[in-house]
N, C-alpha and C positions, 0 to 999 in steps of 0.2 A: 445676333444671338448673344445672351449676356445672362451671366450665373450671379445673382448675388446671396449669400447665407447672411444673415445675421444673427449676429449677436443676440442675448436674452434678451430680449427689452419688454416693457411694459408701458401705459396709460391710464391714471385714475383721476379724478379730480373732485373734488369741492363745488366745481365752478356748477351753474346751472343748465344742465343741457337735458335735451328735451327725452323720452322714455326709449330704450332701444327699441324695441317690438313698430313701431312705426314710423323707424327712420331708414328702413332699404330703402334706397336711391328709387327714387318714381319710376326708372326706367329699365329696372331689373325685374320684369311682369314674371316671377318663378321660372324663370330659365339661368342659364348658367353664362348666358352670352350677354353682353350689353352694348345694342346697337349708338348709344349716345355718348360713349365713352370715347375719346379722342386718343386717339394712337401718336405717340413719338418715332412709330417709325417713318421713313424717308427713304425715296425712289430715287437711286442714283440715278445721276446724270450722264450719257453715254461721254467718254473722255476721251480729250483733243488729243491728237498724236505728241502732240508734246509732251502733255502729261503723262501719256503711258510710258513714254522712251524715260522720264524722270523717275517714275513708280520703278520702273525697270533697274536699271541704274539702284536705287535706292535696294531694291530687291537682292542685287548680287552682290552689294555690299553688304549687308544683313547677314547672305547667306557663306559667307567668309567668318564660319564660325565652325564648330564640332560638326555641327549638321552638315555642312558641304564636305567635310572628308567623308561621313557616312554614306552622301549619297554618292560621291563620287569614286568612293574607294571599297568601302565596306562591304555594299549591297549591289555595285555597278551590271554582275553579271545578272542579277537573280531579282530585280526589280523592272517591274511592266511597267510599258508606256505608258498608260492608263494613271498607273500606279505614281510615276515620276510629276506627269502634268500636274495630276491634284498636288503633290508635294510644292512645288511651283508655286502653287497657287496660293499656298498657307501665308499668315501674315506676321504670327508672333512663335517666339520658341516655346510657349507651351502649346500652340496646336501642332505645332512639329512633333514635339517630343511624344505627344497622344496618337499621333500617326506614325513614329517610332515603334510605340508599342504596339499598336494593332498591327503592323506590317506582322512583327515577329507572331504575334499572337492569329493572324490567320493562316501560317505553315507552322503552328506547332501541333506535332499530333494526338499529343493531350493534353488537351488546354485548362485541362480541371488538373494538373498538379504544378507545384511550383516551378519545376524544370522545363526550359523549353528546349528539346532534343535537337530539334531542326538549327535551331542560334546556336546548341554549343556545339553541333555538328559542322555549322557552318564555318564559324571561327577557328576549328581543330583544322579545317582545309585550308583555311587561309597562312594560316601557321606551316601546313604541309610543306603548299606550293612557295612558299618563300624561302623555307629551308633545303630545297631539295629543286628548283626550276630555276634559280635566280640565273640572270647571266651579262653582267652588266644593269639590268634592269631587273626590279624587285619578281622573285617568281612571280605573285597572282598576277600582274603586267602580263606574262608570257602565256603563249597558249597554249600549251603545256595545264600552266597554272589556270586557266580560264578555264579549262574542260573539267579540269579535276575539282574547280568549286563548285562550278553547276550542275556535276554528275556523280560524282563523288572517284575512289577508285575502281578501274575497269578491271572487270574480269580477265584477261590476259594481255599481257606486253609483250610482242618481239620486239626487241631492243637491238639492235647494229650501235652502238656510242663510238666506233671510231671506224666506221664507214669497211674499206676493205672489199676482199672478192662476195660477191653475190651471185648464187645463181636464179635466176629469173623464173616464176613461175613460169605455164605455158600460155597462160590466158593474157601473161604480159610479153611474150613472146620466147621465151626460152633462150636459152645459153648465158653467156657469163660473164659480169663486167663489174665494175668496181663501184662502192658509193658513197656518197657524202653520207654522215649520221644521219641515223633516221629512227624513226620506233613507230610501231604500230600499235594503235589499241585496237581491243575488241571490247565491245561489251552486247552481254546476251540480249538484255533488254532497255529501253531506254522509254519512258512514258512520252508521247505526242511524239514521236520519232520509231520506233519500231523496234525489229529484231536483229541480232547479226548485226550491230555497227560498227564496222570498223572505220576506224579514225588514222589516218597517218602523217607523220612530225617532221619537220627533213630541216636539217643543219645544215644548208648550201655554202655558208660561208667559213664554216669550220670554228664558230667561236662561242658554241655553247647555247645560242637563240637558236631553238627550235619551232619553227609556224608551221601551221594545218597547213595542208594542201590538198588539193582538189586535182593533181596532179600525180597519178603513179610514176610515172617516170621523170619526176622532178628530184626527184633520188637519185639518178645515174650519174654519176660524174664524169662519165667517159662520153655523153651523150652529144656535144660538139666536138669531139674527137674523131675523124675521118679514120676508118680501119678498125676502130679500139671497140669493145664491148660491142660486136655482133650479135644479133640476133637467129634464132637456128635457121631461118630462111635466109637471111641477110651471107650466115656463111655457106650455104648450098649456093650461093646466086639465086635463089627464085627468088628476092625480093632486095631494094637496094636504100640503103640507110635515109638517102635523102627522100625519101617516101613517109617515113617519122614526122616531118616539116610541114607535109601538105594534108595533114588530116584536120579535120575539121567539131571535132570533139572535145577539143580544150586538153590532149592529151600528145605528147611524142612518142609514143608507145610505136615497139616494131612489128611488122604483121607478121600475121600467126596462122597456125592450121586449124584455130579454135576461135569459136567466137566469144565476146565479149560475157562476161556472165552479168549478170542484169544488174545486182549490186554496182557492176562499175560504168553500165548506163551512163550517158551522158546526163541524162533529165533525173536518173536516180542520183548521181551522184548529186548534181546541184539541189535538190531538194532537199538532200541531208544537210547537204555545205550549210542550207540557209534555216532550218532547221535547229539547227546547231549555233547560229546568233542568237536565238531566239531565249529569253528569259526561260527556266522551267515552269513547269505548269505547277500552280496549285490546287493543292489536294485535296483540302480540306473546305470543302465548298458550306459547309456549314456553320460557317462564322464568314461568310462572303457578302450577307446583304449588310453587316455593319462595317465593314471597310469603304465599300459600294457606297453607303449612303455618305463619309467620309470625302469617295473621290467628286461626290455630287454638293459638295462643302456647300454650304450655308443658300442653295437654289429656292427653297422653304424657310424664311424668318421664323424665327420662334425661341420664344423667351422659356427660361426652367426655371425654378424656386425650388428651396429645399427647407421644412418647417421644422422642427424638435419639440416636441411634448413628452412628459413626464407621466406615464402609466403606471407604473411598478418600478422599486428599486433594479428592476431586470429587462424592464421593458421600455423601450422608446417610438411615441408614436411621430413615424416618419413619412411626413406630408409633401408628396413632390406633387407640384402644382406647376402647369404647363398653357401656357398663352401664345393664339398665330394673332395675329388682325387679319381682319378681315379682306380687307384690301389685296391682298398678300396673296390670298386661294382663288382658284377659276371657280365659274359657279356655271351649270348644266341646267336650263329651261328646260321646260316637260308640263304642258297641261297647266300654261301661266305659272307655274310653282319653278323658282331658281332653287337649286339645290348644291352645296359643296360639301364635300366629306372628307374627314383629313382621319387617315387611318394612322393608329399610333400604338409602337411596341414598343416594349422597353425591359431592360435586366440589371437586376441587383447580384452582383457575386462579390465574394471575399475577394480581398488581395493577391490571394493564390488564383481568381479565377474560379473557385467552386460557387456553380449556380445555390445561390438562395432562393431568388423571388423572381418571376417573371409577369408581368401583366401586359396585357392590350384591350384596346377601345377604339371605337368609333365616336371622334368629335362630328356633328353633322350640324351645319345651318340651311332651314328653310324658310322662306320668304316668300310672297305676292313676287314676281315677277317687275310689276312697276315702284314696288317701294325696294328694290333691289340695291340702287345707288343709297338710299338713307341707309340700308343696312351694313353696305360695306365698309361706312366709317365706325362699325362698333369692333370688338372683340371675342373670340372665343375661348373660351379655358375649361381646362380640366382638369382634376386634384383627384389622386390616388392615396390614400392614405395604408400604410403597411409598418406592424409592430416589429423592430427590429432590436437584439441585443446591445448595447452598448460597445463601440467599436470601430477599425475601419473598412470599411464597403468602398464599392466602385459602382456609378451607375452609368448606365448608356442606355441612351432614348433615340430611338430612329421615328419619324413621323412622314407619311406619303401623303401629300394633297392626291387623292383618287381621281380628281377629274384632270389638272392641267399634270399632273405626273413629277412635279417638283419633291426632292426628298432632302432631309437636310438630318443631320445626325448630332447627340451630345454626351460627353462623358466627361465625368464630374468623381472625385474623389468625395466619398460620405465620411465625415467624421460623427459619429453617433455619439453624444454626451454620455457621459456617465457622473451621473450626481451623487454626490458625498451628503450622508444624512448628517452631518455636523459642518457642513456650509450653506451660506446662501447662496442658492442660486436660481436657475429663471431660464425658462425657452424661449424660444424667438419670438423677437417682435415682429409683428403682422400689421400692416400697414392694409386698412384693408377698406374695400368701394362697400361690403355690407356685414353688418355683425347686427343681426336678430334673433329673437330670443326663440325656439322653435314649442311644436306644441310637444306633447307629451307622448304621442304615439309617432311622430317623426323622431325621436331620439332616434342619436345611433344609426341615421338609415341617412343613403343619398352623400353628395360632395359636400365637404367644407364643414363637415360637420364635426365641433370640438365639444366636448359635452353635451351640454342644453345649448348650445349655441352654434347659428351659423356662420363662418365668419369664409371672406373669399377673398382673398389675397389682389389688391391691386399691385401688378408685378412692373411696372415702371412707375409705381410712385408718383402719379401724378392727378392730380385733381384741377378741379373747376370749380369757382370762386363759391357757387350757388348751391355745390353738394357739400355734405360731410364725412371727412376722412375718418375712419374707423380704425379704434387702435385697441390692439386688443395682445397681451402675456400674460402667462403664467410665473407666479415663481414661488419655491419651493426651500423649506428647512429654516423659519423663523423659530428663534427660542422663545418657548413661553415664560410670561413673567410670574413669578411663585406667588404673589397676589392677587392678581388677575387671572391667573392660569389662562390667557389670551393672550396673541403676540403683542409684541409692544414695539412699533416702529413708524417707520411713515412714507410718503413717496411724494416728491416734489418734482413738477415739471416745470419746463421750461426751452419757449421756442422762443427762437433768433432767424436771424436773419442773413443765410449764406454771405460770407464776405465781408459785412459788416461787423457782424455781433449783435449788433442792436436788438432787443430784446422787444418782442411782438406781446408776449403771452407768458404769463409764469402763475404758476399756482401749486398747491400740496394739499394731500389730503391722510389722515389717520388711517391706519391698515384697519379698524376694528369699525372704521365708517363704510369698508368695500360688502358692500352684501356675499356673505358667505363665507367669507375670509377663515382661518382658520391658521395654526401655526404650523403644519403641511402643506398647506396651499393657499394662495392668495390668488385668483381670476380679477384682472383685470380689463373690463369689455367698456369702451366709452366710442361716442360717435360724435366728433367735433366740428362742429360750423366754421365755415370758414369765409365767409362773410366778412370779416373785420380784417381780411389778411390779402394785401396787394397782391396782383401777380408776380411771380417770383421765384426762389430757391430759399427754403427755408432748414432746419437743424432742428429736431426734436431730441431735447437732453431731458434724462429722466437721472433720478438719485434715490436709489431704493435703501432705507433703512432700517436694521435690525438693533435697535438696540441697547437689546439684551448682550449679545455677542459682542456690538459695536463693529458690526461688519457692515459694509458697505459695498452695493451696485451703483454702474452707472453704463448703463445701456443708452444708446443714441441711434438716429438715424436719419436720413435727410429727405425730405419731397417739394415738390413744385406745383405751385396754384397757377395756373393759366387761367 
């Protein structure tokens, strides 16, 4: 999966090439998919155990950075296993860092304002238990400290801190004997664990480390002391100390004329105990399928684009164009017709996180059944175009193949241009398999559509000797000359030849020879044969000039003829 924005760039030329209107690619029969198009992507190879134990290795050196004290220290209590694996699995510190943010942003409880409660709640605890549990070891270390981050504070503490006389409830046998520190919590309620929990701490060794136990009379101090802290039966004679040893409940408790209250259950207690490991639940299940798609990293290839065109000083029309291969999706036979559908949602919000724009679609390919194989080496795409203000956005795109259940997830900082009416400048360059001139009554309507023109984003850049690569910018804010009252400038190309230099193709053409041109707006739409160009890796440099101004563009961009 691979993000590329560019730059303004543009294409005009001089040279003679043949009329747009009847140069879409022969094998784009008015669909949006192009079964003849050759895909760069590639089907790993399942790796040798060597390889993995070196990926490994290389992995945990990697993670010997900010992100291993995060996961290891930060979030250690309060992140799912689920949740750690995918972390595992990431390969650069910026997919970390985006999986940083979504962590926090699926326990925030309101994720439409800048503050996330949950994070600065979380960190206020870890602060707590450091200042206030430490004992040799850092408090959040202690479990003390561990309860208090994943639970926050408990509704009541009895607290014993320097042990001393105890008397013994009855349920624990009654009468009276001495103990090591100890403190008990209570808390009323606790989500995926219940009501009434109490939790209790015991400082067996006297030096300040407090650990859970699962043990009521891990407390007593006098409890291998023959004679010493009797139990009320224990001092009538109806019951005799070494009977504490032989019970079978994970408890030394002395017997009693009361039974057990269910909370101190053997199978209650250990379902708490374990419980009580457990990460807390998250709550906010409504930002769950974009984490989810996240821990399902990259199981669905699929490429994003992101375009910039110039509508109004206030408006920017912002083109997210979205390609799987085909190869890639399971496809569902039915009545000789193969069928795959890749369901796809996606969201625009500010940087605060407040929703802007939401959209979804269904990409579908259908096919004969026996031309199924030709059709899997083409591609699918799909382009949503949405006018947004000038500015920064955040986007995130989740896509579901419907049939094989593969999901894969992307999110993308939007820098939205904003164009200065006293410079030049220019939208992205589009690198593109069709740009034709549409009729008159398809204006405005359907994908890919940029004025009168349809133009479709080829998103790896790559061509075949026999087709022609379509290049297509805008650019914007040429001064007029006070003679002419027309802009006065020009635009010169020129491709190379990756690594070398060497120079394939160069040409320029007058801004007032581009049909329509204007010193607002300049369209540039050309569709260039590629016929005279080896296979290869090539460099398209443009040099856009103004002038009047004496300002100057120089947009570029690279693609490959196979």
């Amino acid at each position: 999966m691979k993000y590329r924005l560019f730059t303004a760039l543009g294409l005009a030329g001089s040279m003679s090439l043949a009329p747009l209107a009847n140069r879409a690619l022969a094998d784009n029969k008015g669909s949006s998919d192009s079964a003849s198009v050759s895909s760069s992507e590639t089907i790993a190879k399942p790796m040798s155990e060597k390889e993995r134990k070196r990926k490994e290795k290389a992995l945990r050196k990697e993670l010997e950075t900010p992100y291993k004290k995060w996961l290891n220290d930060d979030v250690v209590y309060i992140i799912t296993d689920e949740e750690r694996k995918a972390f595992s699995r990431l390969a650069t510190d910026e997919e970390r860092q985006s999986f940083v943010e979504q962590f926090w942003l699926r326990r925030d409880p309101t994720p439409d304002t800048e503050e996330n409660e949950y994070k600065e709640e979380h960190y206020r605890r870890i602060a707590y238990a450091n200042e206030h549990y430490a004992s040799g070891i850092p408090g959040w270390k202690t479990d003390r400290g561990r309860i208090y981050i994943m639970y926050g504070p408990p509704d009541e503490i009895e607290s014993h801190p320097s042990g001393g006389s105890y008397e013994r409830p009855m349920e624990e046998g009654g009468g009276e004997t001495s103990t090591y520190p100890f403190e008990t919590w209570r808390y009323r309620y606790l989500d995926g664990i219940g009501t009434n929990i109490m939790i209790e701490f015991v400082d067996p060794t006297m030096s300040g480390e407090y650990h859970m136990t699962n043990d009521p009379s891990e407390k007593d101090a006098l409890l291998y002391v023959p004679g010493a802290g009797l139990t009320m039966y224990e001092q009538m004679g109806m019951a005799d100390k070494t009977q504490r040893f032989q019970r079978t409940d994970g408890t030394h408790l002395g017997v009693g004329n009361m039974p057990l209250p269910e909370s101190m259950n053997e199978f209650t207690r250990l379902e708490q105990f374990a419980k009580l490991q457990k990460p807390p639940e998250v709550k906010f299940k409504d930002l769950e399928a974009l984490v989810t798609s996240n821990i399902r990293y990259n199981t669905l290839p699929m490429k994003v684009r992101v375009d910039y065109m110039k509508i109004t000083d206030s408006t920017i029309l912002t083109n997210v164009t979205i390609q799987f291969s085909r190869k890639d999706l399971q496809f569902q036979a039915k009545d000789n017709i193969s069928k795959a559908t890749v369901n796809i949602f996606a969201r625009i919000t500010s940087i605060s996180r407040r929703p802007i724009n939401t959209f979804e679609n269904v990409v579908g390919v259908e096919v004969p059944t026996e031309l199924l194989a030709k059709a899997q080496d083409g591609l699918s795409i799909y382009q949503k175009s949405i006018p947004l203000a000038p500015g920064m956005y955040r986007l995130n795109v989740v896509a579901k193949d419907v049939v094989g259940g593969n999901t894969t997830s992307y999110e993308v900082a939007l820098n939205v241009p904003h164009y200065d009416d006293d410079r030049l400048s220019s939208s992205s360059l589009i690198l593109a398999d069709t740009i034709e001139k549409l009729p008159t009554r398809s204006i405005g309507q359907g994908q890919f559509v940029i004025g009168d023109s349809k133009v479709r984003p080829r998103l790896d850049e790559t061509f075949k000797q026999d087709e022609h690569m379509g290049i297509y910018a805008q650019f914007y804010n040429f001064e007029t000359d006070e003679k002419t009252k027309k802009p006065s400038g020009s635009i010169e190309y020129e491709i190379t030849k990756a690594g070398s230099n060497e120079k394939v193709l160069e040409f320029s053409e007058d801004l007032n020879a581009i049909p329509g041109s204007s010193a607002q707006q300049v369209a540039v739409e050309k569709l260039l044969p590629l016929k005279s160009l080896g296979p290869g890796q090539y460099q398209l440099k443009m040099k856009v000039t103004d002038r009047v101004r004496n300002q100057v563009l120089t947009p570029a961009a690279t693609f490959t003829v196979t």
